[in-house]
C-alpha positions, -999 to +999 in steps of 0.1 A: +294+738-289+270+718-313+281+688-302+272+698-266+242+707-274+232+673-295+242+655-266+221+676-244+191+678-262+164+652-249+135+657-275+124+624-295+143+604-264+119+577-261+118+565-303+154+550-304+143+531-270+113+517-281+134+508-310+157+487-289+131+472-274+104+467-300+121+434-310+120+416-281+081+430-276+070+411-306+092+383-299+072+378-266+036+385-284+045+358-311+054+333-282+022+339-262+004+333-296+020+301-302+013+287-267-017+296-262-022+281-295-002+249-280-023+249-251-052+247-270-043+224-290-036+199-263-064+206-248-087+193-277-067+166-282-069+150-243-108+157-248-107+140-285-082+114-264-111+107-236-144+104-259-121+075-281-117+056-249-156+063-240-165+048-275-138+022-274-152+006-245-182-010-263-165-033-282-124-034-266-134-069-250-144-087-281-115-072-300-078-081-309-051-056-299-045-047-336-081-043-343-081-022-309-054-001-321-071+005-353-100+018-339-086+039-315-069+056-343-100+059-366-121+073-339-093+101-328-087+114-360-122+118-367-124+136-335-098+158-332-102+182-362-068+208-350-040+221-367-016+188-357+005+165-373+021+136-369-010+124-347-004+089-331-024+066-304-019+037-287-043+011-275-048-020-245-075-035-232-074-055-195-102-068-176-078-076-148-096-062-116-123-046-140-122-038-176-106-011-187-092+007-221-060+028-213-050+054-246-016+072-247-016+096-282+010+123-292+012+148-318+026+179-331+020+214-331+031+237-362+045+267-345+045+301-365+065+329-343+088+302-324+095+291-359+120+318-362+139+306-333+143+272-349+114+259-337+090+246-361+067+223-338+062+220-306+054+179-291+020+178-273+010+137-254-020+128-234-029+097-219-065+085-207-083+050-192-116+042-193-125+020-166-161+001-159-173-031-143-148-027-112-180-041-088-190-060-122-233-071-120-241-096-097-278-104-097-296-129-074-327-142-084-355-148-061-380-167-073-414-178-061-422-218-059-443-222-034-481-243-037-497-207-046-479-205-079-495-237-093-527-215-094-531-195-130-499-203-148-480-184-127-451-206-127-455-205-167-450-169-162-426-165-137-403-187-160-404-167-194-402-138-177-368-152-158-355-163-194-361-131-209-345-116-178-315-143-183-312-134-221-316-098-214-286-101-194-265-121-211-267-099-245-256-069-219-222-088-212-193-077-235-174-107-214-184-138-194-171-124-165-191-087-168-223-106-152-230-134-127-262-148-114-279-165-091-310-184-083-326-189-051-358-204-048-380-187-027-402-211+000-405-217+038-365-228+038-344-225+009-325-258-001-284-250-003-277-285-011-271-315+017-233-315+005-228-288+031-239-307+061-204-300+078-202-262+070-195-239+101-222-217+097-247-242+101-270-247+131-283-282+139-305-281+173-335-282+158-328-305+131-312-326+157-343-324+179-365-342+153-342-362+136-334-391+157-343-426+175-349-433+209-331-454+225-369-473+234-386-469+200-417-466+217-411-426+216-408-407+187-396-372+200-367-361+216-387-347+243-405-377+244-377-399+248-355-379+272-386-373+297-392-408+301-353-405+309-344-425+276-312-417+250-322-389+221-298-408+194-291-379+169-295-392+128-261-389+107-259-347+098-250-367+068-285-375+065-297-340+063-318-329+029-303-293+024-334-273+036-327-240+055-350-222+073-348-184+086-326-172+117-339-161+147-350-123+148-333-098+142-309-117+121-337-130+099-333-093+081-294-088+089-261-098+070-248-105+101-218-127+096-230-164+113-203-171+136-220-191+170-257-189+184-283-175+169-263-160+140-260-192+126-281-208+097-305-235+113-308-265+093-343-285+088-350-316+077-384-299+054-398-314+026-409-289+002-379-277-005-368-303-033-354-272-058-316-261-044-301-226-052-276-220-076-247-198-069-233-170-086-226-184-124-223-177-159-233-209-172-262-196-186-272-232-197-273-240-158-293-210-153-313-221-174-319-256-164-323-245-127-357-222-140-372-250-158-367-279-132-385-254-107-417-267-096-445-252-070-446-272-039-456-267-005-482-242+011-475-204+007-461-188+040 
């Protein structure tokens, strides 16, 4: 009869179940604790990991790998103040299609709750590039030579300022190839240099029209000649002095690539245009050289 009645008896049910199950209960609290402190941890650490690469970027192209690799590891432990250990980060530079630093760090996190199950850390990584000068600075330099700039030093002027501008640049670049420039001197045509008499893109009527000898040397012009039903001989394109003049409208304001008519470049045979362009560089001597052999010629138009 008592025993019936102790197994009957249902008061105080629920203690010896929360018993059973109070174990597991904090087993699950103390793993959400050490996660969450996990995830935090790894958290710091990629944005400790990101900042180093930031940082490293100023000086990664003037550095050896080792010195890279130092640095990186300077920067991140002064950065990531966490409970960790066994903190570790590698370091490469490339400047193949842009520079770039790329990090890869790992650590380890102390565990206190999982530590009872045998685990006493917990492995965090993170990796992180830092990438800049992709499109790299390509600067073209227009620069005024016409007769006007004779007047009141200007051309004095125009060539410090372009020196400082040239100096300016070239402390910017952490590597020859961050910045190019070029220098196009900026009159009625602009001289590309007569080497390029056979390029594609060239136009040659009007060149053509007054460059020439009549077949009676009486006449001068090709419409001249060829009225008076003579032969407009055409000079050698050989013979041509590098001076370009503007395309017809619109494609005096367009990139329009020239491929026939008036897309084309048209060549002339103008005299005040002694000075030819340099192309994108960074020989800064030849920069350099190019500013102070400019000289104001022509009239202004």
């Amino acid at each position: 009869m008592l025993l019936a009645r102790f197994w009957n008896n249902a008061h105080g049910g629920v203690a010896p179940l929360l018993g059973l199950t109070i174990v597991p209960l904090m087993c699950a609290v103390g793993i959400a604790v050490d996660f969450s402190r996990v995830n935090a941890t790894r958290t710091a650490f990629q944005t400790a990991l990101d900042s180093t690469a930031l940082m490293l970027s100023k000086t990664a192209a003037s550095e050896t790998s080792d010195e890279l690799s130092a640095d990186a590891s300077k920067l991140l432990n002064a950065l990531f103040r966490r409970d960790a250990s066994n903190v570790a980060v590698t370091a490469s530079y490339s400047s193949t299609g842009g520079s770039r630093v790329t990090l890869t760090g790992s650590a380890t996190v102390p565990t206190t709750f999982l530590s009872m199950f045998g685990a006493k850390d917990v492995p965090i990584a993170a990796s992180t590039t830092s990438i800049w000068g992709d499109t790299r600075l390509r600067v073209a330099l227009v620069l005024d030579n016409t007769g006007s700039m004779s007047q009141d030093s200007k051309m004095t002027a125009l060539k410090t300022a372009s020196h400082n501008l040239l100096t300016q640049m070239q402390d910017a670049a952490t590597s020859p190839d961050d910045v190019y420039v070029s220098i196009i001197p900026f009159n009625k045509d602009v001289n590309i240099g007569s080497s390029n008499y056979a390029q594609s893109w060239l136009r040659w009527d009007l060149w053509e029209a007054a460059n020439g000898t009549c077949s009676r040397s009486y006449y001068s012009t090709q419409s001249s000649c060829m009225s008076h039903g003579y032969t407009w001989m055409v000079a050698s394109h050989s013979t041509w002095n590098g001076c370009l003049t503007d395309r017809d409208q619109n494609y005096d304001t367009t990139n329009d690539t020239p491929l026939a008519g008036s897309t084309l470049y048209p060549a002339e045979q103008y005299s005040s245009c002694p000075t030819s362009l340099i192309g994108l560089t960074n020989d800064w001597t030849s920069l350099s050289d190019k500013i102070d052999a400019m000289q104001p010629v022509g009239n202004t138009n």
